[in-house]
C-alpha atoms as a printed R data frame, in Angstrom:
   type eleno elety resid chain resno       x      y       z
1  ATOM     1    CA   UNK     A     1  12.889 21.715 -18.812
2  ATOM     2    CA   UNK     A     2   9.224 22.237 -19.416
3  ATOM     3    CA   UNK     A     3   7.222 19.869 -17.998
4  ATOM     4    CA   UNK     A     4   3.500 20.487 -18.185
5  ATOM     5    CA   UNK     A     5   0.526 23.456 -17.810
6  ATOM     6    CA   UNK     A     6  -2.124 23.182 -15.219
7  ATOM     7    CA   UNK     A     7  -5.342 24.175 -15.871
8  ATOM     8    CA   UNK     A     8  -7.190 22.049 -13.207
9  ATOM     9    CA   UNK     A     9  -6.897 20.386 -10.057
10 ATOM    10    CA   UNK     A    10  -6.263 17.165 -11.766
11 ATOM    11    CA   UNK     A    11  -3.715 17.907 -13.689
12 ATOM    12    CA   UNK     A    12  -1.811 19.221 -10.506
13 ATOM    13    CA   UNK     A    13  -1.196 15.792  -8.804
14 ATOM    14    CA   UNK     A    14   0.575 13.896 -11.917
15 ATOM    15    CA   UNK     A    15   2.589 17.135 -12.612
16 ATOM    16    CA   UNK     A    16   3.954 17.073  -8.988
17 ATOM    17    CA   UNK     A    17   4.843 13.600  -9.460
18 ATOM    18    CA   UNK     A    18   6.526 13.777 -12.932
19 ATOM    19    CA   UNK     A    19   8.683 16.690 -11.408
20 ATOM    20    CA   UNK     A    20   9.831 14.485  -8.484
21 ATOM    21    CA   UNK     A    21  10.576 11.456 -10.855
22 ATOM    22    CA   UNK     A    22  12.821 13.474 -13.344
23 ATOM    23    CA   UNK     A    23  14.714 14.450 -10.650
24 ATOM    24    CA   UNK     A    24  15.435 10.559  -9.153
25 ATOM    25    CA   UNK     A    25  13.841 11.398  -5.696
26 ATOM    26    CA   UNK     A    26  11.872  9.343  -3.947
27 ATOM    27    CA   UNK     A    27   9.016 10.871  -1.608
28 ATOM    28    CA   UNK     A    28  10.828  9.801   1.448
29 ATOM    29    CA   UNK     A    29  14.085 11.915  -0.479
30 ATOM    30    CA   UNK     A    30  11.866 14.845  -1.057
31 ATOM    31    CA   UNK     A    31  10.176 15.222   1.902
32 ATOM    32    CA   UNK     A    32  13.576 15.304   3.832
33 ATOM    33    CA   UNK     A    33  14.532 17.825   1.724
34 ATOM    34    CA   UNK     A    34  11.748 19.895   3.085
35 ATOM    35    CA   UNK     A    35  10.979 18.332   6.556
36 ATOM    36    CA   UNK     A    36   8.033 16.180   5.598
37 ATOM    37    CA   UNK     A    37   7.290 12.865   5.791
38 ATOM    38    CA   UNK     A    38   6.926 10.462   3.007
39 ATOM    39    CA   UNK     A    39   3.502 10.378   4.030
40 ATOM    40    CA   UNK     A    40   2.907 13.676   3.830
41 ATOM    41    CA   UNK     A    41   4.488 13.664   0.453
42 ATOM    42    CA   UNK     A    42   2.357 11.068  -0.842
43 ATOM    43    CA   UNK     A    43  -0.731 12.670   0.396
44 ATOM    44    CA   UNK     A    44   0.649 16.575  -1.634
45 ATOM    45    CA   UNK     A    45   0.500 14.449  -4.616
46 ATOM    46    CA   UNK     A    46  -2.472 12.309  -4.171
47 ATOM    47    CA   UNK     A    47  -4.791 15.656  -3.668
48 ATOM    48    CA   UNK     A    48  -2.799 18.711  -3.960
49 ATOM    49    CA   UNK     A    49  -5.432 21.185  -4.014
50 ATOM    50    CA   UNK     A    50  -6.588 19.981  -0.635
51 ATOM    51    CA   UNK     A    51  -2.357 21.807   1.044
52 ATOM    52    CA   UNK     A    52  -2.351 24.480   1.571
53 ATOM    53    CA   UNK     A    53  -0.877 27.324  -1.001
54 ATOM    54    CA   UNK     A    54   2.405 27.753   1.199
55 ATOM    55    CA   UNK     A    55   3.218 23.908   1.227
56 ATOM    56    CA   UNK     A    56   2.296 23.744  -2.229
57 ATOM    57    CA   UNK     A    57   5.158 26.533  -3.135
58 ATOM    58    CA   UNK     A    58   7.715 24.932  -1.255
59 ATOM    59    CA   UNK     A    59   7.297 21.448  -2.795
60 ATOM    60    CA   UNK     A    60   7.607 23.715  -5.918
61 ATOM    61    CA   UNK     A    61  10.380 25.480  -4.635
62 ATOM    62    CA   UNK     A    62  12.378 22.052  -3.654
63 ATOM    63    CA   UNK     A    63  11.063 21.019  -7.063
64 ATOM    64    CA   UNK     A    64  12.858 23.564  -8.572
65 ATOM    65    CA   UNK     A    65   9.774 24.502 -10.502
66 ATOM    66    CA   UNK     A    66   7.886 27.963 -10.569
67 ATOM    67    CA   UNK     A    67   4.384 28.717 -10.297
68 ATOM    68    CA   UNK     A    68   3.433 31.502 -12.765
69 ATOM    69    CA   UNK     A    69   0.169 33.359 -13.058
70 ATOM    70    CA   UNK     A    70  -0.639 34.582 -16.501
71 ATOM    71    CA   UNK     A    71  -4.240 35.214 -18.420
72 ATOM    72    CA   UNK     A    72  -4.904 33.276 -21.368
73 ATOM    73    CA   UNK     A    73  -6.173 36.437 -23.480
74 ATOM    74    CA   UNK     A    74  -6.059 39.816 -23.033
75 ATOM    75    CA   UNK     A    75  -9.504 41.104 -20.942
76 ATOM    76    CA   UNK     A    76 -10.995 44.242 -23.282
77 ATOM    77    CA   UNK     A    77 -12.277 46.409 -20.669
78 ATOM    78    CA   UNK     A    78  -9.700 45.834 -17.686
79 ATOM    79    CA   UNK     A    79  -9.014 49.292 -16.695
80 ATOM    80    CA   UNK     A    80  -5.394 48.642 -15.862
């Protein structure tokens, strides 16, 4: 299932949230999952730039979502 491309911050919190609501979990269920409070949960969603990159990976992780790193065009004089 594809669910959505992030180019911003803001487009971060509502993609965490629509990937815990297709799955049926609640925050409280998710952040058992992980050992996290609903709290803490609530507060990865509400600003998830402001976790840090690890805690951001495994809410992907539980998720069952990826985090992939790819240019948008090709950079002419990258040396690689």
């Amino acid at each position: 299932m594809y669910v959505g491309l992030v180019r911003t911050t803001g487009q971060l919190s509502p993609l965490l949230q629509r990937l815990r609501k297709a799955r049926g979990w609640s925050q409280t269920h998710l952040g058992a999952r992980i050992g996290l409070s609903q709290e803490r949960i609530s507060a990865i969603e509400r600003a998830p730039e402001s976790v840090s990159f690890d805690q951001l990976l495994t809410v992907l992780m539980a998720l069952n979502a990826e985090f992939i790193v790819q240019t948008r065009e090709p950079v002419e004089d990258d040396p690689w």
